[in-house]
Backbone bond lengths (Angstrom), bond angles and torsions (degrees), N, CA, C in turn:
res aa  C-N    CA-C-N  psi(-1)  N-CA   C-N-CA  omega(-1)  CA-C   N-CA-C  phi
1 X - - - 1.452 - - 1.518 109.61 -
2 X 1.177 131.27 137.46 1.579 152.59 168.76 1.539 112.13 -61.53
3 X 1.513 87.25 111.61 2.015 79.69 158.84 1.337 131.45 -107.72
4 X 1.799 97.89 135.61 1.661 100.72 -143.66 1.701 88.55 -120.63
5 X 1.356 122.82 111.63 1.096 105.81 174.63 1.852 122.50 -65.65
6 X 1.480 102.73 168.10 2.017 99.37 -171.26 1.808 78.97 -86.85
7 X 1.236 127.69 150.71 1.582 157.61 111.18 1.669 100.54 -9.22
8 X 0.927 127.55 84.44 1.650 116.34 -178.50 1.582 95.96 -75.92
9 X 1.227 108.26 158.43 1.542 116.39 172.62 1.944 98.82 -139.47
10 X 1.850 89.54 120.88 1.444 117.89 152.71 1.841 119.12 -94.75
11 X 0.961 83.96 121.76 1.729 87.74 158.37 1.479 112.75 -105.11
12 X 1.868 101.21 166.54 1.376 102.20 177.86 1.811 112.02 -96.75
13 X 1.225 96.65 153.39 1.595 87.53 171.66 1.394 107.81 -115.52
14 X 1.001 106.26 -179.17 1.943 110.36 -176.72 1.532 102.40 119.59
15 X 1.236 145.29 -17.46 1.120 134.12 -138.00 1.683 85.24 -130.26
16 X 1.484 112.43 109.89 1.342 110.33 174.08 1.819 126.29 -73.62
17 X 1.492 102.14 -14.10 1.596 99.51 159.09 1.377 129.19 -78.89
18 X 1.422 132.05 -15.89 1.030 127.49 132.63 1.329 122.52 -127.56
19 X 1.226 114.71 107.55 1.595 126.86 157.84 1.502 113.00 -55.68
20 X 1.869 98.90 162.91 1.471 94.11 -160.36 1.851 94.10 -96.49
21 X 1.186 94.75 -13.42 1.978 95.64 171.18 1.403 102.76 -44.16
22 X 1.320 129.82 -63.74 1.227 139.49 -145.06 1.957 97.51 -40.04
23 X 1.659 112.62 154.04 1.646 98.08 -176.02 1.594 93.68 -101.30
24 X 1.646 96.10 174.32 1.267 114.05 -178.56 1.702 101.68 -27.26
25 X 1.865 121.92 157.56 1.472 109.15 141.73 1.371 98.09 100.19
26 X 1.648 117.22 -1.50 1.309 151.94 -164.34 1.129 100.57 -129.59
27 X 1.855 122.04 143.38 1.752 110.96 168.30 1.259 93.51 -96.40
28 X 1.511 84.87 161.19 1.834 103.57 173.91 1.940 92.61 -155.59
29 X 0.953 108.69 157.42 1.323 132.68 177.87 1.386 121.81 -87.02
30 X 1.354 126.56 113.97 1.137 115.83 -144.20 1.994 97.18 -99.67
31 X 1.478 121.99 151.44 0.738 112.93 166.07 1.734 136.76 -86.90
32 X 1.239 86.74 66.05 2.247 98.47 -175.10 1.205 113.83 -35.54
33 X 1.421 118.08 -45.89 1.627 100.64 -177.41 1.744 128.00 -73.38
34 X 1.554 100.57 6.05 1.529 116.79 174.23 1.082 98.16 -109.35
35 X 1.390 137.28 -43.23 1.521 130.73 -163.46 1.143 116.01 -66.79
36 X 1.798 109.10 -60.54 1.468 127.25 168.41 1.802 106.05 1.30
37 X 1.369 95.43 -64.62 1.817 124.78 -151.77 1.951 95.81 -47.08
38 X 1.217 107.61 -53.13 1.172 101.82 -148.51 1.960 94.34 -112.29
39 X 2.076 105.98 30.98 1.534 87.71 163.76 1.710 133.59 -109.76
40 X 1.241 100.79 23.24 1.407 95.11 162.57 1.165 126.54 -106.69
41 X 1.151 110.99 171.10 1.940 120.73 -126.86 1.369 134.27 11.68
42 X 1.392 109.38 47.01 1.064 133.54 -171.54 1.806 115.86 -77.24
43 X 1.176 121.74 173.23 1.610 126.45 161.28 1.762 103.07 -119.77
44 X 1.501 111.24 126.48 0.920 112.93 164.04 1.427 129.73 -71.36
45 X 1.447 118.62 138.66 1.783 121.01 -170.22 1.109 103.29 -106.03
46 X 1.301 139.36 127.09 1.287 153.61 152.17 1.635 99.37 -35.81
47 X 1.017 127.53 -68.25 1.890 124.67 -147.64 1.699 89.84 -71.99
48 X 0.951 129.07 -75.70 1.630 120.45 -174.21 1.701 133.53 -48.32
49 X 1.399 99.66 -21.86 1.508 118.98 160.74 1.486 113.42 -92.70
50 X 0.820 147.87 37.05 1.288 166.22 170.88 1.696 99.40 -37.23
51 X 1.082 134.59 110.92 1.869 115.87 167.72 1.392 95.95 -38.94
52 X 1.258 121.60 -81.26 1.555 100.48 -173.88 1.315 141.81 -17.11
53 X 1.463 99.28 -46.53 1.616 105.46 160.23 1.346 137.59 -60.19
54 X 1.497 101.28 -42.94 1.680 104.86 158.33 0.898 141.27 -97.09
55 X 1.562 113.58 11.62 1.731 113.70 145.89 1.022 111.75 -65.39
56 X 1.939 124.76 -64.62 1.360 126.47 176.30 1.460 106.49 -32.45
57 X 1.298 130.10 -60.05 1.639 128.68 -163.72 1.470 103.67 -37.59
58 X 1.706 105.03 -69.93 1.169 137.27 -160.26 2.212 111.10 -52.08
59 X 1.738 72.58 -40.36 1.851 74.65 171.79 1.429 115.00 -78.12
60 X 1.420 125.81 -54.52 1.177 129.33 -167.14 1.508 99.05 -63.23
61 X 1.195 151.95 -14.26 1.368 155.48 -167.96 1.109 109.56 -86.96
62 X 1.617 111.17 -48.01 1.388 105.83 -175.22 1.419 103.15 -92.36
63 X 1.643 136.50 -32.78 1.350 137.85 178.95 0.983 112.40 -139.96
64 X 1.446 145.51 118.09 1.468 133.31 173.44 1.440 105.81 -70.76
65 X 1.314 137.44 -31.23 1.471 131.77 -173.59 1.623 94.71 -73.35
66 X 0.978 134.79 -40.42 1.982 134.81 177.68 1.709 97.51 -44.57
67 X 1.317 89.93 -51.71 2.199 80.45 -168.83 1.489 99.37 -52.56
68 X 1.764 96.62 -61.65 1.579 77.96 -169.86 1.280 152.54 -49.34
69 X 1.561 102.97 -34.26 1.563 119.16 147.79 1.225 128.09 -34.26
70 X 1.762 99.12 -65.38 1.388 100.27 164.84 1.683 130.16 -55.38
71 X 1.284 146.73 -8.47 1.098 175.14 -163.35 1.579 113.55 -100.25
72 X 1.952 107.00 -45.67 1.446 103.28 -172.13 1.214 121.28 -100.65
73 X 1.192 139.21 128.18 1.500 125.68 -157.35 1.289 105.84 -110.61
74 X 1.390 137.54 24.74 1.569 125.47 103.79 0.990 132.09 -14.52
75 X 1.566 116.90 -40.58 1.412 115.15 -163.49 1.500 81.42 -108.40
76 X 1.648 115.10 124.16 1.715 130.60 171.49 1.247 96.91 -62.63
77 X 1.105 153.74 -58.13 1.319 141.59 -158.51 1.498 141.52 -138.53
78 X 1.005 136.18 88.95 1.541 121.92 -175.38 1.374 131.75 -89.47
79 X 1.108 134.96 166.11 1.669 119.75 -179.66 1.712 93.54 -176.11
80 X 1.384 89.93 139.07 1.745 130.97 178.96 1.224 124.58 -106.15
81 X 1.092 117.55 65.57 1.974 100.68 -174.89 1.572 98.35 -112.58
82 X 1.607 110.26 138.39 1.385 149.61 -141.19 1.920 78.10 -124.56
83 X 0.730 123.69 86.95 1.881 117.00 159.62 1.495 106.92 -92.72
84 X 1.386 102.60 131.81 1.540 102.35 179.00 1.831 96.88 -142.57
85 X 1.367 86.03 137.42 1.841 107.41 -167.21 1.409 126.94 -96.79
86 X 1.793 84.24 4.71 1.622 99.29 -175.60 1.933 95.77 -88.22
87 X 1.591 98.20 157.26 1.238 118.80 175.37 1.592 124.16 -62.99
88 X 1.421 107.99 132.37 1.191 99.11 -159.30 1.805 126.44 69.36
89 X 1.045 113.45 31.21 1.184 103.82 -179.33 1.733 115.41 -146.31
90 X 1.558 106.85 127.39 1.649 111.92 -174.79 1.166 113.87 -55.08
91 X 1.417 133.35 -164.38 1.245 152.01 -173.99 1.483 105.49 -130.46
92 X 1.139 148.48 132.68 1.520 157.81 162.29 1.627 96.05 -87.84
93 X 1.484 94.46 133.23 1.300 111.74 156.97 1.587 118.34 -149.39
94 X 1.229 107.90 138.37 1.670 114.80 170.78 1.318 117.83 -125.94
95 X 1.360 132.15 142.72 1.411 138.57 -172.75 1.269 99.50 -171.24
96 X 1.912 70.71 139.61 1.657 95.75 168.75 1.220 112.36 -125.70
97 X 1.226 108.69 145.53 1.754 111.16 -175.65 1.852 103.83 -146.03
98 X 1.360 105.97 103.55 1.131 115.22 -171.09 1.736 107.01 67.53
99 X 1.492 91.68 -138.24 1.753 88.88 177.38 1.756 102.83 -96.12
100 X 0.894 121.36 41.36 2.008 127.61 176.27 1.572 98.70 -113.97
101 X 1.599 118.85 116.43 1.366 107.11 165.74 1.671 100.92 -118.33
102 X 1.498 124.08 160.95 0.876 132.52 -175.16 1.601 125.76 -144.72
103 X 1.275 124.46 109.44 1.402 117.17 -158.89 1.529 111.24 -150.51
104 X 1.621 99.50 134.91 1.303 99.38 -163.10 1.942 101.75 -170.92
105 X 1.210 116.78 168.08 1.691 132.37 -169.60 1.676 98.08 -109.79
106 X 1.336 111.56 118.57 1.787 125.01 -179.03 1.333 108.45 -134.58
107 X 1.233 89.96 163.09 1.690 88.44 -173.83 1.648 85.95 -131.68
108 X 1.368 130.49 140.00 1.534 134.46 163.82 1.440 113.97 -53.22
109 X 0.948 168.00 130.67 1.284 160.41 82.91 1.693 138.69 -50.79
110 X 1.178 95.42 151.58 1.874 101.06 168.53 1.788 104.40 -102.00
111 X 1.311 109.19 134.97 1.279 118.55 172.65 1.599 106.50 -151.15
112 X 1.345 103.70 116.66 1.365 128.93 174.38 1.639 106.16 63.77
113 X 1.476 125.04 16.10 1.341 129.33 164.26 1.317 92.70 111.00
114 X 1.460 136.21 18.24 1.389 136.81 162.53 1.451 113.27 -86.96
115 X 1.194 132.80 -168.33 1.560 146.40 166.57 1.496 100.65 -127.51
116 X 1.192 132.85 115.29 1.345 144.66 -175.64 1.558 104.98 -111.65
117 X 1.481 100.98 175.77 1.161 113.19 178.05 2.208 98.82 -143.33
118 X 1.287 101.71 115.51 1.175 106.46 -177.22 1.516 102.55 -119.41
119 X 1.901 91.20 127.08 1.527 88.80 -171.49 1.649 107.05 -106.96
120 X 1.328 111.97 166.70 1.367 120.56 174.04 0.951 99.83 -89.59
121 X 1.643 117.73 -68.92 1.999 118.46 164.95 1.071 109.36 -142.64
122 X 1.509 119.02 151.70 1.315 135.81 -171.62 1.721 105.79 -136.93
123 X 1.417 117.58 136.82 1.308 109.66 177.79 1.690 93.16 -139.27
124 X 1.504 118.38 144.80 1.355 121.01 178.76 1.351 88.37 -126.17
125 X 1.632 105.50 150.43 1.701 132.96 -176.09 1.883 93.70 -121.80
126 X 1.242 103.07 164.73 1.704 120.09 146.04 1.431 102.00 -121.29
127 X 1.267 128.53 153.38 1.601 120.68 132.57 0.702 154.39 -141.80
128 X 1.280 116.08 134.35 1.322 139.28 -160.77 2.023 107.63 -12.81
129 X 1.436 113.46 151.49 1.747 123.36 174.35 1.866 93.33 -61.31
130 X 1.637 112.26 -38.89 1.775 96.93 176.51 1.363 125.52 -86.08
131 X 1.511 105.44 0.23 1.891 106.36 164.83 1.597 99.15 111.53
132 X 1.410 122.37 1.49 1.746 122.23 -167.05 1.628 94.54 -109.22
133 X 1.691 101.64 113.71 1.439 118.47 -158.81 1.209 104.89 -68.30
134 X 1.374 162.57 -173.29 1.272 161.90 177.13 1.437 123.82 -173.72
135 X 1.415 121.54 133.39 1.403 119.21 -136.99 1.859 102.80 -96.47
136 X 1.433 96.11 128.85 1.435 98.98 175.97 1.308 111.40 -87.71
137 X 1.544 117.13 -70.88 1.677 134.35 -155.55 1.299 117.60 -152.40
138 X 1.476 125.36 136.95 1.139 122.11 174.18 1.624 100.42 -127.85
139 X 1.569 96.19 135.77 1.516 91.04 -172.20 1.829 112.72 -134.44
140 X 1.467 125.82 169.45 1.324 121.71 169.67 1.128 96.38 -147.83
141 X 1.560 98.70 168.07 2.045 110.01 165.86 1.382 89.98 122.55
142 X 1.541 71.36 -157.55 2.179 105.56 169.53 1.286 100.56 -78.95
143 X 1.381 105.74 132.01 1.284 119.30 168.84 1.343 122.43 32.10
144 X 1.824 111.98 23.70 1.399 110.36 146.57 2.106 94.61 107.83
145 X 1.144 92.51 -3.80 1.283 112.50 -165.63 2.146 118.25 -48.02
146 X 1.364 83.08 -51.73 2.108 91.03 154.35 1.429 124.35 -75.38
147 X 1.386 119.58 78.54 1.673 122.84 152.40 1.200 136.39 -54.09
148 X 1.387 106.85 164.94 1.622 97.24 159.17 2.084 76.62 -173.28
149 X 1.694 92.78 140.71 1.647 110.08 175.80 1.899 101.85 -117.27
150 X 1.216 106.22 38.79 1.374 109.46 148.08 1.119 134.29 -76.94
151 X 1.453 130.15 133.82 1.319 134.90 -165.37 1.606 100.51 -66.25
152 X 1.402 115.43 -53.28 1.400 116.60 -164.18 1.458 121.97 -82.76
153 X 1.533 94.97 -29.18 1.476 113.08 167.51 1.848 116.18 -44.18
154 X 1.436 89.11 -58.89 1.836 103.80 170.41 1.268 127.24 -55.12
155 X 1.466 98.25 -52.98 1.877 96.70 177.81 1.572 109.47 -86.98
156 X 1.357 136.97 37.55 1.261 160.03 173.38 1.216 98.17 -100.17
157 X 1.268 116.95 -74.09 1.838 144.07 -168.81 1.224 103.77 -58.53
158 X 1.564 115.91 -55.59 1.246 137.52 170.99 1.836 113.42 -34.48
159 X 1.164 107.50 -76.12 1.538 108.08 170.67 1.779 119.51 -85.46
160 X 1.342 120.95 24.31 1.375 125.65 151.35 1.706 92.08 -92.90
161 X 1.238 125.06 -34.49 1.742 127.38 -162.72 1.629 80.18 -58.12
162 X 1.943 105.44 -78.39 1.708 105.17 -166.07 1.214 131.14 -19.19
163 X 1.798 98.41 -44.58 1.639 120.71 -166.11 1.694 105.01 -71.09
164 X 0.733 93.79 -18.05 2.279 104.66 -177.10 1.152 101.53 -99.61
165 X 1.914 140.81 -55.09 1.262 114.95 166.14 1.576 136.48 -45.13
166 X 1.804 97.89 -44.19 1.723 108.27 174.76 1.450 103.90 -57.60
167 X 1.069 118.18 -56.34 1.193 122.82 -163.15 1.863 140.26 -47.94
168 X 1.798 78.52 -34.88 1.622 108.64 170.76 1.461 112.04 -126.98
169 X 1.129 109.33 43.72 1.121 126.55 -179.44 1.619 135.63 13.30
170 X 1.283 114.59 65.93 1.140 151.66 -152.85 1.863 114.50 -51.18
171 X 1.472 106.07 -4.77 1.023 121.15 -147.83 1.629 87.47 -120.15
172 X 1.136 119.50 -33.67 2.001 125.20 -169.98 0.954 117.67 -69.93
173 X 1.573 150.97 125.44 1.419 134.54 160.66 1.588 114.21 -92.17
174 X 1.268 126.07 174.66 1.502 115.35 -162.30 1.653 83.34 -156.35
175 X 1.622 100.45 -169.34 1.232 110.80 -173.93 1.973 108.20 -72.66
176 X 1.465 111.06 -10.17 1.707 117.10 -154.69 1.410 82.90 -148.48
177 X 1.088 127.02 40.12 1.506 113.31 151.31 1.703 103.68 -165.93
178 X 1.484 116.99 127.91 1.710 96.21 179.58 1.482 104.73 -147.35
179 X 1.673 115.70 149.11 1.656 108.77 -169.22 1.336 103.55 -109.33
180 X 1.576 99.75 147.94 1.225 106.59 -175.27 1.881 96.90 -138.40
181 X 1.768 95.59 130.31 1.360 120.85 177.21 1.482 138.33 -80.68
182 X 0.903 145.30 109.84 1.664 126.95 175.05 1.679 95.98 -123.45
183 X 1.513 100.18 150.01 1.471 130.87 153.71 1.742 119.05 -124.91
184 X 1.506 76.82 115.61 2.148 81.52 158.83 1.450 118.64 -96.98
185 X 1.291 109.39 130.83 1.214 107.40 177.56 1.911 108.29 -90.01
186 X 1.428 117.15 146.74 1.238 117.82 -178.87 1.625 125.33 -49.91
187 X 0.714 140.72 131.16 1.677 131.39 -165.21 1.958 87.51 -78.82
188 X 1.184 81.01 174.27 1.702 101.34 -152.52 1.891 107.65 -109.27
């Protein structure tokens, strides 16, 4: 048998919208510049990679005012898309729309004279009125077209998703990749 060390996961604390008490299923902000250290040859953990967790990461990294937005549901809608122009390489997107978030790596395509969206992986949350995210769908293909509404299936996908934002750092723009933000505010 192989020895595979676990991926430990630190979060940061300081941030009174998410505390690190809060339990799994909850975002928390992960601490990358400690984690980073100790992930190769690692085993990835489902509970500390949480999508929740690596949206929060991913937002607060690149903007701390984005989480919060993203966080307040005043604001009807948020969205993150990461376009990158290098070869071989997906697109990141995150959105929130009401309490539905949805996040996942696509690549644009033309199919049959359409504009598609072909995903590598896609995982959709609701959450909960107390803030504990809950798993809708995880999807791939054309236009999202291979499902599955398994609980475990999702939060599987879900923290392979985290492990690919942290990893390629989901949060950086460069000369061939650049993010662009929107907020809706709720109509009145």
């Amino acid at each position: 048998m192989e020895d595979t060390a676990t991926w430990e996961v630190a979060f940061l604390s300081g941030n009174p919208d998410l505390p690190v008490e809060l339990p799994p299923g909850w975002p928390h902000i992960i601490d990358w510049d400690t984690v980073r250290t100790s992930f190769e040859d690692a085993e990835l953990s489902e509970d500390g990679f949480h999508i929740a967790n690596g949206i929060a990461t991913v937002l607060h990294r690149y903007d701390p005012a984005l989480l919060k937005n993203f966080l307040d549901f005043d604001i009807h809608k948020v969205t993150y898309n990461k376009k990158d122009k290098s070869e071989n390489v997906a697109d990141l997107v995150i959105e929130r729309d009401k309490n539905h978030v949805m996040c996942g790596y696509y690549s644009d395509i033309v199919f049959n004279g359409d504009r598609c969206k072909e995903w590598d992986i896609r995982v959709k949350y609701s959450i909960s009125c107390a803030g504990r995210w809950v798993p809708l769908e995880y999807a791939t293909g054309l236009n999202a077209r291979d499902t599955s509404r398994n609980a475990q299936s999702i939060a599987e996908n879900g923290a392979m998703l985290t492990q690919a934002m942290l990893v390629n750092e989901g949060w950086e723009e460069s000369d061939r990749a650049k993010i662009k933000t929107t907020c809706s505010k709720k109509l009145q």
